[in-house]
N, C-alpha and C positions, 0 to 999 in steps of 0.2 A: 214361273210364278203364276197363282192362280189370278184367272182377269173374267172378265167381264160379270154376267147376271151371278157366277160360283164365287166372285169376289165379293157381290153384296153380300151375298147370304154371307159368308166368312166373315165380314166385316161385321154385319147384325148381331151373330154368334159370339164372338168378341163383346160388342157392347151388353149384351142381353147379358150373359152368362158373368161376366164380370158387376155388372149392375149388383146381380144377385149375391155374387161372392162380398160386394160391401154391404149390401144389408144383412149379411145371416154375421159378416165380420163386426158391426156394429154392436150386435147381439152376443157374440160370444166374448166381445173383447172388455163392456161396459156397461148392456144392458140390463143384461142376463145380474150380473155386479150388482149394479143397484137397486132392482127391485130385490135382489136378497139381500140388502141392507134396512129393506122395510120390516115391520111385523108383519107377521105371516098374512093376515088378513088385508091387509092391505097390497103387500105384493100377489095376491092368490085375487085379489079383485082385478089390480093393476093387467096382470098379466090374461085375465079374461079379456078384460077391455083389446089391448092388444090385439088378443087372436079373434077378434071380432072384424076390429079394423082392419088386420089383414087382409080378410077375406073380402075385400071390395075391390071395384075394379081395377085402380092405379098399380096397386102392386101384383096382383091375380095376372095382370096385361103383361107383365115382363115374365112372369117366375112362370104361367102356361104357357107364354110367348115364346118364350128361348127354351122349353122343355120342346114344342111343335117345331120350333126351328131347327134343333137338334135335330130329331126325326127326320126331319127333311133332307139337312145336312149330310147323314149317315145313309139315308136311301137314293141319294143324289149320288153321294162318293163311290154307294156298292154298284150302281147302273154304270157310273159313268168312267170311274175306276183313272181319276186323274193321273198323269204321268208325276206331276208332284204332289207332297201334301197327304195323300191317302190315310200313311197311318198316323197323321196330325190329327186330322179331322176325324177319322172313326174312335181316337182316344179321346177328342172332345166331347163328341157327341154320348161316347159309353158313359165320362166321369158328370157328367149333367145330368144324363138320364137314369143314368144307375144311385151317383152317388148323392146327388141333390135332391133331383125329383123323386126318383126312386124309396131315399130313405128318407124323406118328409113323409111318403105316405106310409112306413111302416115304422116308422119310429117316432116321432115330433108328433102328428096328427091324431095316431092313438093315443098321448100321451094328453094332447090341448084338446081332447076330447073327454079325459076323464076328469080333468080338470073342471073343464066346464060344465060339471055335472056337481060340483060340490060346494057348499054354501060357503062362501070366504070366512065367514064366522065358527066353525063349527071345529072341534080338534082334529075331525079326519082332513079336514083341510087344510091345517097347519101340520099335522104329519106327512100328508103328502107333499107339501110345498114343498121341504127340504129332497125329497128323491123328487121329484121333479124337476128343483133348479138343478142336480147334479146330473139325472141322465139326460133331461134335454138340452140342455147344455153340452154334452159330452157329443153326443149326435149333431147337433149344430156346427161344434167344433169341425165334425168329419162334413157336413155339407157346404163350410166355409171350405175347405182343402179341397173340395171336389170340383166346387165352381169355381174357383180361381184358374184351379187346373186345368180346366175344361178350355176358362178365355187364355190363359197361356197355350196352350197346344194348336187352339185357332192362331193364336197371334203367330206362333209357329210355322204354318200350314202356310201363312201367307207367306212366310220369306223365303 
C-alpha cells in the first residue's frame, strides 16, 4: 500500500480530480439541460455569465490544482517507480491531464471563447447556441468520464 507524503499526494488526487468529475457532471447531466430550455438569448447570456464566473479563483484552485497535482503525481511515479500502484497512478494522472485538462483547452475553451464574442441578441448567436450546447456538451460528457476516471484509478492506486 502506498503510505506516507506519496499517500497525501494520492489522497489529494482523489479529492481534486473527483471534485471536478462532479462539477463538469453537474453540467452534463442538468445544466447544460436547462439553459437549452431558455430562449436562445437568454441561455447564450446565461452561459457567458458562467464562463465568466468560472474563471475565478474557487474553481480555477481545484480544476489547476489537480491538473499540477497530476503532473506531480506522474513525475513522482516515473522517479520513484513505486513497488505498487504505478500503472493506477500514471492512468490517473494521463485521464486528467489528457482527457480533462487537456480537452478543456482544445475543445470547451475555444468553443466559450467564440461564444463570448457574440451578442446574445443577434441570430448568429442563436444559431450558434444550438451547435454549441451539442458539441460542448458532447466534450464535457468526455471530461466528465476522464475525471472520474482519473479519481477511480487513484482510489485504486491506493488499495
Amino acid at each position: 500500500m502506498i503510505d506516507g507524503p506519496y499517500f497525501v499526494l494520492t489522497v489529494l488526487g482523489v479529492l481534486g480530480t473527483g471534485l471536478v468529475a462532479g462539477v463538469f457532471c453537474g453540467f452534463s447531466t442538468f445544466v447544460m439541460r436547462g439553459l437549452g430550455m431558455l430562449p436562445p438569448a437568454q441561455g447564450v447570456a446565461a452561459m457567458k455569465a458562467i464562463n465568466v464566473a468560472a474563471v475565478t479563483p474557487p474553481f480555477m484552485l481545484v480544476f489547476l490544482g489537480s491538473a499540477a497535482l497530476c503532473a506531480v503525481i506522474a513525475v513522482v511515479t516515473f522517479v520513484l517507480w513505486p513497488d505498487e500502484g504505478t500503472v493506477e497512478l500514471l492512468v490517473g494522472s494521463a485521464l486528467y491531464l489528457f482527457g480533462s485538462f487537456g480537452l478543456t483547452m482544445v475543445a470547451n475553451v475555444p468553443r466559450n471563447d467564440e461564444l463570448a464574442g457574440l451578442d446574445p441578441d443577434t441570430p448568429e448567436a442563436a444559431a450558434y447556441w444550438q451547435v454549441y450546447l451539442r458539441e460542448w456538451t458532447l466534450w464535457n460528457h468526455v471530461r466528465t468520464v476522464a475525471s472520474a476516471g482519473a479519481a477511480l484509478a487513484y482510489v485504486l492506486a491506493l488499495t
